[in-house]
Each structure stands twice: as structure tokens, then as C-alpha cells.
C-alpha positions as MATLAB code, in Angstrom:
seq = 'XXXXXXXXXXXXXXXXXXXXXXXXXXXXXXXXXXXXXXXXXXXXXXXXXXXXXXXXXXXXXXXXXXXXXXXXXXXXXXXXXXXXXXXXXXXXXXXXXXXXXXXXXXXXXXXXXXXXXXXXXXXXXXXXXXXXXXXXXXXXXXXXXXXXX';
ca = [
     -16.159   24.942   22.089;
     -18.907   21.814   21.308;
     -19.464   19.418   23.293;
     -18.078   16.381   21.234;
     -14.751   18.297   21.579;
     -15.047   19.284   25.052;
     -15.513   15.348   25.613;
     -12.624   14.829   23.950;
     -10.750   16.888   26.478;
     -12.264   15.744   30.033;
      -9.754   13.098   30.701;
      -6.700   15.053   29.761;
      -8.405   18.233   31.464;
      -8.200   15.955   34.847;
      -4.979   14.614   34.181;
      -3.399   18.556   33.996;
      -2.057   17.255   30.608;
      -3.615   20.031   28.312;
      -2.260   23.489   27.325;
      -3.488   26.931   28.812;
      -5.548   27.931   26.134;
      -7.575   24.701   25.639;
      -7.777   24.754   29.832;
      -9.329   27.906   29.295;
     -11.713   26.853   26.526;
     -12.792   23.768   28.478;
     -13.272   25.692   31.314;
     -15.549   28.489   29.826;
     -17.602   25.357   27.882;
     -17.880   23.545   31.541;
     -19.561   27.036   32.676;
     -22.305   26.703   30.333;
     -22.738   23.925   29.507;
     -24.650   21.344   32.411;
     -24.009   18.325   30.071;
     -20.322   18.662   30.055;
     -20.082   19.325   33.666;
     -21.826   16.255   34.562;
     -19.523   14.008   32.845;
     -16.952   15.434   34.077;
     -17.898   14.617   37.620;
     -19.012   11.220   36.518;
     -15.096   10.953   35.231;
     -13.643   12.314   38.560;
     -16.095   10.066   40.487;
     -14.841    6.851   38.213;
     -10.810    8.337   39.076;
     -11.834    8.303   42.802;
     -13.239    4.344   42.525;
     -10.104    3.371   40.550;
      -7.717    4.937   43.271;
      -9.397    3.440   46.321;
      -9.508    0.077   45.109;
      -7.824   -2.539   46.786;
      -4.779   -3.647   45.299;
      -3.751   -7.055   45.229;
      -0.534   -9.363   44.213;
      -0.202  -12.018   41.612;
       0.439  -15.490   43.025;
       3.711  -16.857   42.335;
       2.333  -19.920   40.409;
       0.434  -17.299   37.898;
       3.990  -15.043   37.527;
       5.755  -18.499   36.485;
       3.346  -19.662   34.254;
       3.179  -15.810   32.273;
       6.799  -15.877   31.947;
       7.248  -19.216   30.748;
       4.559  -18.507   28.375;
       6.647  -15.450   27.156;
       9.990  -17.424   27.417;
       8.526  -20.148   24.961;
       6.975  -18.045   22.578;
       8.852  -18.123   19.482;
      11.438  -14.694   18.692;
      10.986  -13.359   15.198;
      14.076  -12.387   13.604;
      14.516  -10.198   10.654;
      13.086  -11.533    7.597;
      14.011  -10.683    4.223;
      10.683  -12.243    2.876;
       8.184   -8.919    3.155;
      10.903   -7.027    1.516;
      11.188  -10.029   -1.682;
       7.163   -9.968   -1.715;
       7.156   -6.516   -2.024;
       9.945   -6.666   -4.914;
       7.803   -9.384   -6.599;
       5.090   -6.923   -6.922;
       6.682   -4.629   -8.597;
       7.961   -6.960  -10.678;
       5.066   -8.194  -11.719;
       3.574   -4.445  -12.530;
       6.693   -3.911  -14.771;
       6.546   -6.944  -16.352;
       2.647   -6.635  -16.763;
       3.100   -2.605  -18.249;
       6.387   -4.172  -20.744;
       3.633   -6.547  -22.058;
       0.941   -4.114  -22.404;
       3.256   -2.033  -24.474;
       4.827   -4.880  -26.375;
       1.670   -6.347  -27.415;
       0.207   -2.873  -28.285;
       3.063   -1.763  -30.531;
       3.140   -5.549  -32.196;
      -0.773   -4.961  -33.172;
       0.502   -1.283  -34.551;
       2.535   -2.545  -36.593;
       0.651   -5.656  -37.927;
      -2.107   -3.420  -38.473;
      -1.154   -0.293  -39.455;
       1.883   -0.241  -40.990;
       0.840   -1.575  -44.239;
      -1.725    1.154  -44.989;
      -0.093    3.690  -43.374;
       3.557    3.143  -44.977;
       1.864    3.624  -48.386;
       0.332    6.460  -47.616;
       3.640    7.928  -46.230;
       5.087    7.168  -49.217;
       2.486    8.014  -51.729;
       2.686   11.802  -49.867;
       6.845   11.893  -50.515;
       5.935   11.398  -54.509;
       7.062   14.395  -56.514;
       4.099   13.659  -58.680;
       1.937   15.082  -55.531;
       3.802   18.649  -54.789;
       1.890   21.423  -56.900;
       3.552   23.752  -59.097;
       4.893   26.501  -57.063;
       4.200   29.981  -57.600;
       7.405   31.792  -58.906;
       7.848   34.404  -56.682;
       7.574   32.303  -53.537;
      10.151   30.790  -50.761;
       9.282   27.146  -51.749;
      10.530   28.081  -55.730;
      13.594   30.290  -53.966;
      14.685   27.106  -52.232;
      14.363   24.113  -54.991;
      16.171   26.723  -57.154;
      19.125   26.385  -54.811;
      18.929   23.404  -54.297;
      18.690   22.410  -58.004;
      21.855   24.829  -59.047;
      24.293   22.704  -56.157;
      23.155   19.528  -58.234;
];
């Protein structure tokens, strides 16, 4: 175990809150290491201050004044505003993405469509398709499709 986790585990090592393995661990680390075992005496030493100090009560006036304090401080309710703001945002995104799209598809079309349509067209012509050879699938099928005519 290092020493940055074996610092990690002092306090819950004195307050019997860790498991039997990591006990073990810390323990075996503590043997070794002089670092280690000198915080953790500087920690038990701090527990031991803390537990013989002198306790003392609140006056009455200072009680009264706290809990009128926490009497007068406004309750907040549930509010259906975080949910709306978060609804707005994704609002916004969607609207934002639709106009995106919109305005993309609009240039497309202003653009494009005009040189692109003729050239769609231009590639249906029949005047374009080469003479097919006579013994191939193409020629099978347009003379099928010619006889149905």
C-alpha cells in the first residue's frame, strides 16, 4: 500500500469503520512505514483533544434567535420552472437543427437542381444508350419488352 492511500485510510482505520483486508493492508504499511505511523498518532492525539474538551450549552437568547432565523426563512416549493427551462432548451436545439436542414436543402435546390435535373435527364435520353451487343441480357430484355408493346 502507498502512503497517499494509507492516508486516506487513518481516520476510518481509528474509527473501526474499514473492512478486514484493508485493516490488514494498513496495518502491514503502518509497520514499515515511520511516516504513516506518525500521523497516525498525530490523528489519535487530535481524537484525544477533541474528546476531553469541555463542552458547553447554547444560551437561550442564541437558540431563539437560530430558530427564528430558520422559521423566517422562506420554504421553496416545487417549481415547474427548471423543468420549462430545460424544455426550452431543447426546443431551441430542435428548432435550431429544423433550420439548419431547411436552409440547407432550400440552397440544394436553388443551386443544384437546375444543373443537375438536366443532367438527369440528358442521361434517361435513348439517344445516349449504345447499341447493344446481340447476344447479351440487355438485347434479351428490350426484346421482351418490345414484343408486349
Amino acid at each position: 500500500m502507498k502512503c497517499s492511500k494509507a492516508g486516506k485510510y487513518l481516520w476510518s482505520y481509528i474509527d473501526n469503520e474499514l473492512g478486514a483486508q484493508d485493516v490488514d493492508l494498513l496495518e502491514s504499511h503502518l509497520n514499515h512505514c515511520e511516516q504513516c505511523t506518525g500521523q497516525l498518532e498525530q490523528i489519535r492525539h487530535l481524537r484525544g483533544m477533541f474528546n476531553q474538551a469541555q463542552r458547553f450549552t447554547a444560551p437561550s437568547a442564541l437558540k431563539a434567535r437560530i430558530m427564528e432565523k430558520v422559521n423566517e426563512a422562506p420554504v421553496k416549493g416545487f417549481s415547474l420552472f427548471p423543468i420549462f427551462i430545460r424544455f426550452a432548451e431543447v426546443g431551441v436545439f430542435v428548432l435550431t437543427i429544423s433550420a439548419g436542414i431547411m436552409s440547407g436543402g432550400m440552397l440544394i435546390s436553388s443551386f443544384a437542381l437546375h444543373h443537375r435535373g438536366e443532367a438527369i435527364i440528358s442521361s434517361l435520353s435513348l439517344d445516349t444508350f449504345e447499341a447493344l451487343p446481340p447476344d447479351s441480357l440487355g438485347r434479351a430484355y428490350l426484346a421482351m419488352t418490345e414484343e408486349r408493346r
